[in-house]
MARZAVO-9533 format. One record per residue (C-alpha): x, y, z. Coordinates in steps of 0.001 Angstrom, whole numbers, plus 500000, padded with zeros to 6 digits. Example, Ala and Ser with C-alpha at 12.3 -4.5 7.8 and 13.67 -1.06 7.14 Angstrom:
BEGIN
512300495500507800513670498940507140
END
This chain:
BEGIN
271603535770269867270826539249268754273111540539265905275805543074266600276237546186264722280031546586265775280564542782264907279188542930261275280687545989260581284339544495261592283947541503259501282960544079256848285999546070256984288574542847257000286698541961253525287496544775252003291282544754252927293040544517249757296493543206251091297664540661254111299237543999255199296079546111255104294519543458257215297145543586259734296922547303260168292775546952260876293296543800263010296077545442265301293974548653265641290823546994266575293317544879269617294317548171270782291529549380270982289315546332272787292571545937275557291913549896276168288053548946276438288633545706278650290159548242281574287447550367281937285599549377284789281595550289283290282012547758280336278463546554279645277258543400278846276459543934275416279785545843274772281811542702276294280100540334274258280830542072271162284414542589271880284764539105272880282989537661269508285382539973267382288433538250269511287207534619268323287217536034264872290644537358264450291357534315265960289884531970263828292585534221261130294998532962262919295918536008265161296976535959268888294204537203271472295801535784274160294775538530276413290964537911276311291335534765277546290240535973281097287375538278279355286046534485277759286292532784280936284252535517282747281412535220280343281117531547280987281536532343284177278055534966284392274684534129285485273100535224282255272492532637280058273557535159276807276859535738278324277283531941279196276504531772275634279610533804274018281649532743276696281259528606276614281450529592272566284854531261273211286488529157275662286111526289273026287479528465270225290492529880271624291333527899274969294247525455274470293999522467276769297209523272279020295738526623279987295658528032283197292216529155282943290964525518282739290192525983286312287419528718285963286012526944282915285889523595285209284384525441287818281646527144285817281434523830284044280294521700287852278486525055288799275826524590285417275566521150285303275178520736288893272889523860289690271632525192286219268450525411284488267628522516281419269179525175279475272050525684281335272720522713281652272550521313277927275281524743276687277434522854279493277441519871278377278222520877274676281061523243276087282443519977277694282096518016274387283693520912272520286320521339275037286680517247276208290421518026277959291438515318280487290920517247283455287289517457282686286861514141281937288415512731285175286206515985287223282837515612285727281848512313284396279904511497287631278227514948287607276924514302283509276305510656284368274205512091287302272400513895284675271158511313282579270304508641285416268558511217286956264928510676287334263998514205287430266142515530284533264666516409281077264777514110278094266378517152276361269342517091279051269601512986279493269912513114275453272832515837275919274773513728278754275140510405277118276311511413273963278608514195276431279444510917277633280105509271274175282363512358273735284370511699276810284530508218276385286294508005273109288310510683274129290053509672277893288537506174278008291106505305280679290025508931282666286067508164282494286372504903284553283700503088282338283384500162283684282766501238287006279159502722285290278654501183282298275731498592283507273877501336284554273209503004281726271555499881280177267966500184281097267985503924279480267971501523276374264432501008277079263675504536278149259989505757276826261497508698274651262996506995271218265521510413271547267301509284274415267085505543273785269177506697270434271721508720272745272081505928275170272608503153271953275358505027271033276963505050273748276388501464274655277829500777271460281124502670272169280688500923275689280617497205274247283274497371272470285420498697275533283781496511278086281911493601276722281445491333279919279619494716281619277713495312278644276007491976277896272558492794279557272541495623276673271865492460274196268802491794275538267846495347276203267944495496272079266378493075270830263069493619273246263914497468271545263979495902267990261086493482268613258934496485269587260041498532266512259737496308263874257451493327264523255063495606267022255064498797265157255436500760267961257355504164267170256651507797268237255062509768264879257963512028264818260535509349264851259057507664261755260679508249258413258769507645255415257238505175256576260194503615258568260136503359261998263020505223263175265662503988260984268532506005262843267434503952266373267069500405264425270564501028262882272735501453266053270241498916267442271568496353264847275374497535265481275102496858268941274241493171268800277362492691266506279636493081269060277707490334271163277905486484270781274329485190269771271960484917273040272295481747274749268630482273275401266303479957273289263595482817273515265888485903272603267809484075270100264002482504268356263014486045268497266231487802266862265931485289263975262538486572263456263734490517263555266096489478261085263964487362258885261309490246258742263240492588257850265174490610255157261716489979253964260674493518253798263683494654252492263478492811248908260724495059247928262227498377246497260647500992247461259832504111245333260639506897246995264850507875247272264784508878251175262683505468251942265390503378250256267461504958252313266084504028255305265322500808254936268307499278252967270423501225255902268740498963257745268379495813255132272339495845255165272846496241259104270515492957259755272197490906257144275430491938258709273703491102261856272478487920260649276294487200258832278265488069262952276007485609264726276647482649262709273530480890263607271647479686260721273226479085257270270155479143255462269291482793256267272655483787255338272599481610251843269365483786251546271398487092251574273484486197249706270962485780246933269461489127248104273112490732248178273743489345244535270823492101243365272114494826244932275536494663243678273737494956240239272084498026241441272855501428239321272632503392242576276595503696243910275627503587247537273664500649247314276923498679245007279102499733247668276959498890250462276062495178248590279922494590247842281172495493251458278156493054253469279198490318250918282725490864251650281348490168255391279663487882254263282402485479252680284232485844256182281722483918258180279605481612255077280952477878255228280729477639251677281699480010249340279795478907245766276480481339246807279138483934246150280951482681242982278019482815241003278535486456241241282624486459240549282167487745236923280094490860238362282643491609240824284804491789238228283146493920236772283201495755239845286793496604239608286409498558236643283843501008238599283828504703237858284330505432241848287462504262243577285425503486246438283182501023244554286426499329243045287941498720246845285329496995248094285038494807245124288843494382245537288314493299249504285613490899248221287631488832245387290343488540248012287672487189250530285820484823248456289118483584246703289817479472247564291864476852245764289298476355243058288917479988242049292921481339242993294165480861239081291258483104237273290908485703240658294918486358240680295140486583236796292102489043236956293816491458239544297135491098237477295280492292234292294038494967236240297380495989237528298662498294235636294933500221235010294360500879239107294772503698241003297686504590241990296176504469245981294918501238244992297375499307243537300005498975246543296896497110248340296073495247245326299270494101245207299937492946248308296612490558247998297902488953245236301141487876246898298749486741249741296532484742247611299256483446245119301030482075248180298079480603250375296498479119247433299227477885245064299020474187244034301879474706241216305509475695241941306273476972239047302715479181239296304220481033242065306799481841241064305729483316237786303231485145239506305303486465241863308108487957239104305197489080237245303987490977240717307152492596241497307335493910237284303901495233237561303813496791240990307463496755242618307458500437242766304519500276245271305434497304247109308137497396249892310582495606251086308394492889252824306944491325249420310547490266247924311382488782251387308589486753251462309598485646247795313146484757248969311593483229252511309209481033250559312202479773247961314081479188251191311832476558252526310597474651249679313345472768247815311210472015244503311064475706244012314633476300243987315455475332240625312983476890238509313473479801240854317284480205239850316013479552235936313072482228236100316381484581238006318602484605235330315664485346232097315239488346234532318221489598234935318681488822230750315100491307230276315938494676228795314246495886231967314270494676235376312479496096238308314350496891241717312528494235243453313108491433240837316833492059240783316836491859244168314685488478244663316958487447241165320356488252243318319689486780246349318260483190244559321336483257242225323678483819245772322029480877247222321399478324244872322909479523241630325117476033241460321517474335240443321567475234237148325507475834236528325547472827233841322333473993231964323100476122228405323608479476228890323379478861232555326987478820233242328825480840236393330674483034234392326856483400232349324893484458236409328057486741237061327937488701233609324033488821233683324108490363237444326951493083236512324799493768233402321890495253235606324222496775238867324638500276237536321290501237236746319833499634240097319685501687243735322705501567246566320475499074248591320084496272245374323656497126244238324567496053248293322328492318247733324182492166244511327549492324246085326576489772248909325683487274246110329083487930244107331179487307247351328975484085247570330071483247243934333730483010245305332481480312247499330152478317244807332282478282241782336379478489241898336694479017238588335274482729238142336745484055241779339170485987240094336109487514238090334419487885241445337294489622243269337933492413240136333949492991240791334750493586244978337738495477244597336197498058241951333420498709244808336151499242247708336856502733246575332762503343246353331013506524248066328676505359249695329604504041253413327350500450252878328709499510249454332115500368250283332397498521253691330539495657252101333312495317249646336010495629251230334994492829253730333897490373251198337263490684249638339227490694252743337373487197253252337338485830249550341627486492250242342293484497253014343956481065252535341496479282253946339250477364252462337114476119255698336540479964256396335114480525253241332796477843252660331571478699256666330961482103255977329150481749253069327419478992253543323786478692252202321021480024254247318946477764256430315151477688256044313360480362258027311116479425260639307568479035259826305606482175261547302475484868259948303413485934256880304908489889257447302305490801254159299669489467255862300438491582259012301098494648256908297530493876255367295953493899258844297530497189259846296004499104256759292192497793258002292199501032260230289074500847262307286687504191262304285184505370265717283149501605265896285647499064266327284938496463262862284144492964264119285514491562261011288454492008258427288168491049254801290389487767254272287717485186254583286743482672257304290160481439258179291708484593259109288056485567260791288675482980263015292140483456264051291304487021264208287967486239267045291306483864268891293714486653269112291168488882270259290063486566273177293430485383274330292639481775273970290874478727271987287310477379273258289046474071274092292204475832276038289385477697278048287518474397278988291213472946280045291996475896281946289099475729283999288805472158284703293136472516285352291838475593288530289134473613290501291320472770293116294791473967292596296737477260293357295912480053291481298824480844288388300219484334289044299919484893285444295990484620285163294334487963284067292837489986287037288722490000287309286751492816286866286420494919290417282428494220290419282701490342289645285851490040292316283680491936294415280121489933294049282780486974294784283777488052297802280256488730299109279992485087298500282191483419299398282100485307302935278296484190303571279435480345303167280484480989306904279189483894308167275158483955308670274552487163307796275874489630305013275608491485301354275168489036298819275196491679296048275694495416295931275163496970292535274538500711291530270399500462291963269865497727294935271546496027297481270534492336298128271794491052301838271405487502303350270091486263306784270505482183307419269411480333310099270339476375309739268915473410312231270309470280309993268425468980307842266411472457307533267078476423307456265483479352306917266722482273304640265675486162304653266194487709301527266592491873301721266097494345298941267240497558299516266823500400296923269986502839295996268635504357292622267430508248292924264324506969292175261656504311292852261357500465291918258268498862290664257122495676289810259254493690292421259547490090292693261827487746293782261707484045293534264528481358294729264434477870293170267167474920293081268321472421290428265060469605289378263178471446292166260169470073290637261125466701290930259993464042293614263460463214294057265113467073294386268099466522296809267085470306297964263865471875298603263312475749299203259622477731299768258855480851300853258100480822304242254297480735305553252439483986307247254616486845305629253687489949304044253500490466300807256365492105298797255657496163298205254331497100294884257114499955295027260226500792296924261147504593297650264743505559297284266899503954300599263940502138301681264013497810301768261662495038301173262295491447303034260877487797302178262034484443303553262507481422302208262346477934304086265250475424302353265278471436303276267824469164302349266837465961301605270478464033299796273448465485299180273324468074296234276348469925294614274474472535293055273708475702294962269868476729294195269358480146292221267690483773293940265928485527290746264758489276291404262984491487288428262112495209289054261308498244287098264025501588287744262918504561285652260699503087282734263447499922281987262989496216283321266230494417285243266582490916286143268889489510288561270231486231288937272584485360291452273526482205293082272309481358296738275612480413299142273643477407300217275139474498299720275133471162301676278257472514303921275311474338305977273707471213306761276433470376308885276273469681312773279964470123314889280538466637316698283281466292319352285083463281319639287779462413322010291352464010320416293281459979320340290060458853318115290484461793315434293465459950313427291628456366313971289093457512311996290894459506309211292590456508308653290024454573308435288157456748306118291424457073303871291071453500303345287845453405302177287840455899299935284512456625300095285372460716299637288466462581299887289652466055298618293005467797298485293727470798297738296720473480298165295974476809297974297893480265297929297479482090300768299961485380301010297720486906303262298442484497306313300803485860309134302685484270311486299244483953313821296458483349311748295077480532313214292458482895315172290947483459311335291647480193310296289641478546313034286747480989312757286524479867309135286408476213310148284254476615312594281625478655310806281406476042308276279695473673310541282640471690311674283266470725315984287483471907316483289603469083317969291996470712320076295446469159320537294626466225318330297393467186315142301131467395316460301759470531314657300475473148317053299860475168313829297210472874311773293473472833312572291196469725312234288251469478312582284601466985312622281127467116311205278227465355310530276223466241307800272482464972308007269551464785305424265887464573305909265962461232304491267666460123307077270792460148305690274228461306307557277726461338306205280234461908308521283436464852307670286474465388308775288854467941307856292623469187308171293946472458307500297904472690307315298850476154306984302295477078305670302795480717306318306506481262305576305890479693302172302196481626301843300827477890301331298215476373303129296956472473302167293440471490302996292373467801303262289028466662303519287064463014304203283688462551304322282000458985303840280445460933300891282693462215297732279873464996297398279901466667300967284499466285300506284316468008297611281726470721298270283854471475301914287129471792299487285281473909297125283627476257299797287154476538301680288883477108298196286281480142297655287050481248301006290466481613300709290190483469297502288038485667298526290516486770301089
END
């Protein structure tokens, strides 16, 4: 952008104002003067630009140009690409989101990125990152996803739209609809140019952590990414940083897979392990130079934590902690901080904690760190690695260090040592000393939540309560006693002051004297818990109520609304003549129920997360874990229950609703397990459709591939196989068929490619065979598996037999139990006269309809013969009792085979589900 004479001179003259005043006077003359200038008709380009530059400047001091609003829009608006410039510039500057100018902007917005040069383009898509209002978001996230799947777009611009994307994303996540196009952006991950394969990482990150079921391809997508990197070398010259092969890329690379389980694959997870291991390896040589340390412990520390997430081999992550052990040693602050934090990580997921306690005297150290930063993480690590063996030294430790921490730090500090002192305390009267000691030290930055979990824990364990009352009253006797302590001191004395009524010094009269000693100096909210426990002393001991009453009635004429009313209803109660009311009313309080401790919570809420979500919390492996279980709604073993519980009964209107794409690749099958023909899957590149043709025992199968990506497909193949297909004794056998062409070595944009497949059953089989296609879209592999709607329903043959003989033999095969399933499913989509659909269904599953053989007009049954190439045939039958006022429908099935019953239940179940 050329320089402007006016501009400079401007800023000039607001320098040299001397006074706010002086300022004002130059500001509201230049306004005047660019309004008169903005109604002249012959205002040239140049002269706009200018006057529209000065406008975001006095803005940016905080004056109102609310009037060249229109002038900034109309820039963005031009053809030129200078005025586009200064206008995009100003419409980010001054425009508030709820203006009604949006409109142009979104217009010129769509108009660039749809229609615009590369540059053009790329100062749109930085106005819409800059500017990121809702509206935009919801009106052009197709048009910038368009962008960077498009084959012919520039890296420059596909670098530009994903991290516009990013932008968007963590911005309006619920306006982008993400998950309708977030497995599309995947194979970018493996785009030639390192540039956008960092954009797209970024965003997949953001992506995975939003919609991890839609993202998991991206796991593989990495590691082939990583593999290439850092075992093959393979890195563009001007991505590689001293050495390092682009550091940034490997980073987010490393991130990614952390918010993936470990790869079920044997060969992805053998090949992560050795990523990690080489790197690990590479990393305990320090290197010389300051930016190549850099690099590569940014990247040391991202595989360990890596290595720490996928839990998958203990003796690589004893190894770092050996390796982390150095670098907390290390005299460079960055690399401390960075050692302390992965160990922290570290001591969440390890299954034994003494690799880390050999370090425990240089995290102590730690805390005693010139930067605050430094002494935090050391902080989260003691309280991570602490167990019962190490609780004593790692709680005195922090309580020597009390009183000499920040002022930031020591509210967090102290809520970790109530944590610990509780979780891990094997002596009662520890505890409690620790505690009282806590609330001296730190009560001023605790609240209220720490002495409730003092009194809560007192409540519930009777073999505190004594030495609790004993340690209550020395308090209350100290020349000083913190708010808290009186407070925790008040409330034990209230409760269970009568424990120690007989010892010396202990008496009622002695509690009584030692609480009034501390009331005036204490706040209105401890001087209310005080005069609950005094009105409780008229219940526990008879002999000081007088005493107790003098203390209520002096507090009746208090100022304060609490106190007062408080008093003058404990004395109204201690008054009455009757005993029974008393003792009910003040009766001691009942154990509270067990439930998360509130400090713990509080804890939790101060782990704020930064723009990546953390996949861990410091707290160790216990609270890890329940942690992971909140997060996914339910154990491992509830999971396996639940879906073993759903085979074949109704779905519970409380289950979570499916993802559209996975409801909708259900559907497709689950309507080709009685229709012939149909989609099996339609994604956002191809669409795979299904032609059967059945003569029992055999079938044929046409597979179709049709291409919806912009651009071609390479490298097709597709191959169907089924369970032990290799076997002699494979219950199903499928080939491709003889005397076809061979599959195209591309596919153009809407065209298809077509293969069959010739499928044999020879027994009974329950598991559907597998369709695998691979292709190449725009530089990145994609494999497909999806499962086959064959099962050995299709070998089925209709068989009419006479309508008396239909309950003969269901009775006869009831007897016999030789196969039989029920099931009753939910059906709220039946009318009143669905049996037209209802009979279709039965009848496309292979099955002959006996008319007029079931008394109820309503119910369907039906008879089959299923027949193998061995020679084998298993007679079906099958009843359908549909329910519609109750949106019911049972299905009953025999077979002289528990295999074929169970595989017609299942298919029907799908069916109806799919509906």
């Amino acid at each position: 952008m050329a320089p402007m004479k006016g501009l400079t001179v401007f800023i000039a003259d607001l320098r040299k104002c001397r006074s706010h005043e002086e300022e004002e006077r130059r500001v509201n003359k230049e306004l005047a003067n660019i309004r008169t200038k903005f109604k002249e008709a012959g205002l040239t380009s140049y002269n706009r630009k200018k006057y529209v530059c000065k406008l975001v400047y006095m803005s940016l001091l905080g004056y109102n140009v609310q009037f060249g609003h229109k002038e900034a829009v109309d820039l963005a608006s031009s053809a030129k690409y200078s005025e586009k410039q200064i206008g995009y510039l100003a419409v980010t500057l001054l425009l508030p989101e709820d203006s009604g100018y949006m409109r142009g902007v979104l217009a010129a917005l769509r108009r660039d990125i749809n229609g615009g040069d590369d540059v053009s383009v790329c100062v749109a898509l930085a106005a819409v990152s800059n500017v990121a209002t809702r509206e935009i978001a919801e009106a052009l996230t197709e048009e910038i996803l368009g962008q960077l799947l498009s084959p012919s777009a520039s890296t420059f611009v596909k670098k530009k739209a994903a991290l516009c994307l990013l932008r968007l994303l963590r911005r309006f996540p619920d306006a982008t609809n993400a998950h309708v196009w977030a497995e599309r952006v995947i194979p970018y991950m493996g785009h030639r140019d390192a540039g956008v394969t960092l954009a797209v990482t970024s965003l997949a990150t953001a992506l995975a952590q939003q919609y991890p079921d839609a993202m998991r391809k991206a796991a593989a997508f990495a590691v082939r990414r990583l593999k290439s990197l850092v075992l093959d070398n393979e890195c563009p010259a001007d991505y590689v940083y001293y050495t390092v092969a682009a550091p940034w890329l490997q980073v987010k690379l490393l991130r990614l897979l952390q918010y993936f389980p470990a790869p079920e694959s044997p060969e992805l997870r053998t090949l992560l392990l050795r990523i990690l291991r080489h790197i690990i390896d590479v990393g305990q040589d320090a290197p010389r130079e300051l930016q190549q340390m850099n690099a590569q412990y940014s990247i040391l520390f991202e595989a360990i934590g890596l290595g720490i997430h996928l839990d998958i081999d203990q003796a690589l992550m004893h190894e770092s902690a050996a390796l982390l052990g150095r670098f907390i040693t290390s005299r460079e602050t960055n690399v401390r901080y960075l050692g302390l934090e992965t160990m922290a990580h570290l001591a969440a997921y390890i299954d034994s904690l003494e690799p880390l306690k050999k370090f425990q005297g240089v995290i102590t150290q730690a805390l005693r760190d010139r930067d605050v930063s430094v002494r935090r993480r050391a902080l989260d690590l003691l309280y991570s690695m602490c167990d019962v063996d190490n609780a004593k030294p790692v709680v005195n430790e922090l309580l020597r260090h009390m009183g000499a921490a920040d002022l930031a730090l020591r509210e967090e500090m102290a809520l970790k040592v109530a944590i610990l002192t509780e979780k891990y305390a094997t002596e009662y009267a520890w505890y409690i000393d620790v505690m009282m000691r806590l609330v001296a030290l730190a009560g001023e930055h605790l609240g209220d939540e720490v002495w409730h979990r003092i009194v809560q824990v007192i409540l519930g364990n009777e073999e505190l309560q004594l030495y609790a009352c004993t340690i209550a009253l020395q308090a209350l006797r100290a020349p000083v006693c913190h708010e808290s302590a009186f407070k925790v001191s008040s409330y034990v004395l209230g409760e269970f002051g009568h424990l120690i009524a007989n010892a010396p010094d202990s008496a009622p009269i002695d509690q009584l004297k030692a609480l009034q000693s501390k009331m005036p100096s204490v706040s209105l909210p401890a001087r209310a818990v005080a005069l609950t426990t005094v009105a409780k002393f008229t219940n526990l001991f008879p002999e000081i109520k007088n005493a107790c009453l003098r203390v209520l009635d002096r507090h009746r004429g208090a100022l304060d609304a609490e106190l007062q009313q408080r008093a003058c209803e404990y004395y109204a109660l201690a008054t009455v003549e009757s005993d029974v009311l008393l003792s009910t009313v003040f009766e001691e309080m009942p154990p509270f129920a067990e439930r998360q401790s509130a400090l713990v919570s509080r804890l939790l809420k101060q782990e704020g997360d930064t723009e990546d979500q953390r996949t861990w919390v410091p707290g160790g492996r216990d609270i890890n874990r329940e942690r992971r279980a909140q997060q996914t709604g339910e154990t491992p073993v509830e999971a396996e229950a639940d879906g073993k519980d759903k085979e074949l009964a109704p779905d519970d209107p409380a289950d979570p609703v499916e993802e559209p794409s996975i409801a909708e690749s259900r559907r497709h099958y689950a309507r080709l397990l009685w229709e012939s023909d149909g989609i099996l899957y339609d994604g956002d590149e191809v669409q795979v459709g299904l032609m059967a043709q059945y003569k029992p025992p055999a079938g044929r199968v046409g597979v179709f591939l049709g291409n919806k990506a912009a651009g071609a497909i390479y490298d097709i193949s597709i191959h169907a196989f089924a369970k032990d297909s290799d076997s002699k004794d494979a219950p199903l056998s499928i080939t491709e068929s003889p005397g076809q062409s061979a599959l195209p070595a591309s596919l153009l944009p809407l065209a298809q490619a077509r293969i069959y497949f010739d499928v044999t059953c020879h027994h009974v089989f329950s598991t559907p065979p597998t369709l695998r296609i691979s292709y190449t879209q725009a530089g990145a592999p994609t494999v497909l598996e999806l499962q086959l709607p064959i099962t050995c329903v299709h070998f089925m043959a209709p068989v009419t037999i006479a309508v008396s003989d239909f309950f003969a033999r269901w009775k006869q095969l009831g007897e016999a139990g030789l196969g039989e399933a029920q099931s009753v499913l939910k059906t709220p989509f039946l009318e009143e006269r669905a049996g037209e659909w209802l009979r279709g269904v039965v009848g496309g599953m292979g099955f002959a309809l006996i008319q007029g053989a079931d008394p109820v007009p309503d119910n369907i049954v039906a008879v089959g013969i299923a027949t193998c190439k061995s020679g084998e045939k298993f007679g079906c039958l099958m009843r359908v009792e549909p329910k519609p006022s109750h949106s019911l429908t049972r299905i009953t099935v025999r077979a002289t085979n528990d295999t074929l019953a169970k595989a017609v239940a299942t298919n029907t179940a799908m069916i109806f589900d799919s509906k």
